[in-house]
C-alpha angles and dihedrals in degrees: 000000000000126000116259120267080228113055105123099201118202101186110208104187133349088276098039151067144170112211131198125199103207081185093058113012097244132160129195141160120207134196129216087015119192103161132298097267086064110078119150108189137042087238091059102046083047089059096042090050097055093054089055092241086129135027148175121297092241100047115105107206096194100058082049089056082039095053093049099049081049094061099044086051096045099047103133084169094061122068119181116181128186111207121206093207093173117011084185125086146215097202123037108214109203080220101045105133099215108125089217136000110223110197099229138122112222095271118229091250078061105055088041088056090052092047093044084053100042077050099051095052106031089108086067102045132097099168127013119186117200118192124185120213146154155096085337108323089200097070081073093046106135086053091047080053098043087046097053089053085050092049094035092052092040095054089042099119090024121120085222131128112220124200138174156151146176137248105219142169081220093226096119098035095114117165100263092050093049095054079047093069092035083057092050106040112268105125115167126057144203128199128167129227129176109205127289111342088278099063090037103050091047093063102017105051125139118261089262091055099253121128135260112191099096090045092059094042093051088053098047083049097059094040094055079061094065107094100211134109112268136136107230119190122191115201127208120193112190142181125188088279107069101034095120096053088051082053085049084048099047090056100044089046092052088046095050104030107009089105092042110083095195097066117061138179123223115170122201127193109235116255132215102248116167129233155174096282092012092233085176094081098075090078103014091127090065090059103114114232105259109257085041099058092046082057088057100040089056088046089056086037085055096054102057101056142228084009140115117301094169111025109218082353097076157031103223105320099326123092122249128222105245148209097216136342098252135335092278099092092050114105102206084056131095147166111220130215124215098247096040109267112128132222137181101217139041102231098059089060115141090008099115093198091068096050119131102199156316135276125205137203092250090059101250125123133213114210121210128199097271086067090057089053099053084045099062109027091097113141077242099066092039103047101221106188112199085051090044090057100042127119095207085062096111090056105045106027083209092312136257104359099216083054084058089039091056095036096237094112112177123185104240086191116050124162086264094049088045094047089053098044095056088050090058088043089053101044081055095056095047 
């Protein structure tokens, strides 16, 4: 037996040592450590075995991580589109990421072309996720309802799992609308809020200035009433600024939904993302610096319980070994315009320049060259060696991959942000 390439040790005192297995996701605290090569007795080295500390001398572990991240990237069973229902708006969030907001609703030539696609393939498909996003993809609410009849009677006989869910500002989620995607499908749900109505109101206002907060809370209140099966996530986004009101958010939160499973609370610091007309200056000097606003994302995390530290990221607060960062380096996964054009990530939505392709009415799509680049940029086909040799790899398949893309790659876990992270985890087991 060897000791894993990826045992992150956090020695406590000279006897003893928390270690974390980022290729398995293993924990464990030992006593009288003296190094993983020193075990003294056959129950030790079994419990270190299962947790995948140690391994056998002819495992390799990389081609294991490699493997993994391969078959995530080569799924031809698997389709996930993102569906940009609405690119319009009815807030303008000086932070929204989009790098322009076109101000257009999905046309009909468009949701033919999705359903022609979803047509064509649907003999070599096992699972198709469909998310709808913006803009604001309620504004088109009657088409995303039609759409879902159309899918839901095309994929009838087909030994097919359907899943999907919906990215709203939660202004127009009344309670009727609300049992109208539950009837047709759509079964998770996302809604943002940023902190208690003072901090809210000052970054997610309607285009005419008025706030939004109490709308949104009347409507999650209503909706906790509907006895029905359904996952619900509320996003905060924060900057230095509004700390206090997510403080406000994670308590009121606890307070209205902590005993209610279905409902969950992930914050995320704003990032500088550049756009069209850069809104984000305005209070660029309130973005908190990167590691520290991972610090404070685990510390809000923190205070609403048994909750989300590191949406998609995580499992609790501890990190989880994955298959790929995020959707964009699959290849069987795409984010729709609504005209047609396709991207791979979100925050090239609306710039031309970064589209992927195209889709048309008939259901077939032309790839460009950008698409070929997203493709093979994996830390994988590049080679990229400090990535490559890191322990932190499982849990991080080379990072976000529009940070690589742009060349401005950050290590969103570091030893300090792990370390962190499994205090939290333990204060929350005692």
């Amino acid at each position: 037996m060897k000791p894993s390439t990826y045992n992150v040790i956090f020695k406590l005192s000279n006897d003893t040592a928390l270690i974390f297995n980022t290729r398995t996701g293993a924990l464990i605290y030992v006593e009288e450590f003296s190094g993983i090569s020193n075990v003294n007795s056959n129950e030790e080295l079994l419990a270190l075995s299962a947790g995948g500390f140690v391994v056998e001398e002819n495992f390799d572990e990389l081609s294991e991580i490699k493997d993994r991240f391969s078959r995530a990237q080569e799924n031809e069973k698997s389709l996930s589109l993102t569906i940009l229902a609405a690119e319009a708006c009815n807030m303008k969030c000086p932070y929204c990421f989009i790098h322009e907001q076109r101000e257009l609703v999905i046309s009909s030539e468009t949701l033919h072309g999705i359903y022609n696609y979803i047509e064509k393939r649907k003999d070599k498909l096992d699972r198709i996720w469909i998310s709808w996003f913006g803009g604001e993809p309620m504004l088109v609410h009657s088409k995303i309802i039609s759409f879902m009849k159309r899918i839901s009677d095309l994929l009838k006989n087909q030994d097919i799992e359907l899943n999907s869910n919906i990215v709203t500002n939660g202004v127009l989620l009344t309670k009727s609308r609300f049992n109208e995607y539950l009837a047709n499908g759509i079964s998770e749900f996302q809604v943002t809020l940023d902190g208690d109505q003072g901090t809210h109101d000052m970054y997610r206002s309607l285009k005419t200035g008025e706030g939004t907060f109490s709308n949104i809370w009347k409507n999650l209140k209503e909706i906790k009433n509907i006895q029905k099966n359904y996952s619900f996530l509320i996003r905060g986004n924060f900057t230095r600024k509004t700390i206090s009101g997510m403080e406000s958010l994670a308590a009121k939160f606890t307070s209205s939904f902590g005993n209610d499973k279905r409902f969950s609370i992930y914050f995320r610091p704003v990032y500088n993302f550049s756009t069209v007309d850069d809104r984000i200056d305005i209070l660029a000097n309130d973005v908190l610096g990167f590691e520290e606003g991972v610090f404070e994302q685990n510390r809000l995390g923190n205070l609403s319980g048994n909750n989300f530290t590191h949406r998609y990221l995580s499992d609790g607060h501890l990190p989880r070994p994955l298959y790929t960062w995020c959707n964009t380096e699959q290849k069987n996964s795409f984010i729709v315009g609504a005209d047609g054009k396709l991207f791979k990530c979100d925050n090239y939505i609306g710039n031309g320049d970064e589209s992927v392709g195209v889709l048309f009415k008939d259901g077939t799509i032309s790839l460009n060259s950008r698409y070929d680049e997203w493709i093979s940029s994996s830390i994988y086909n590049t080679d990229e060696e400090r990535c490559i040799g890191c322990e932190f790899l499982p849990i991080c398949q080379g990072g976000c991959p529009r940070s690589r893309y742009e060349d401005k790659t950050e290590c969103f876990w570091t030893k300090a942000v792990l370390f962190d992270a499994i205090k939290h985890h333990v204060s929350n087991s005692n």
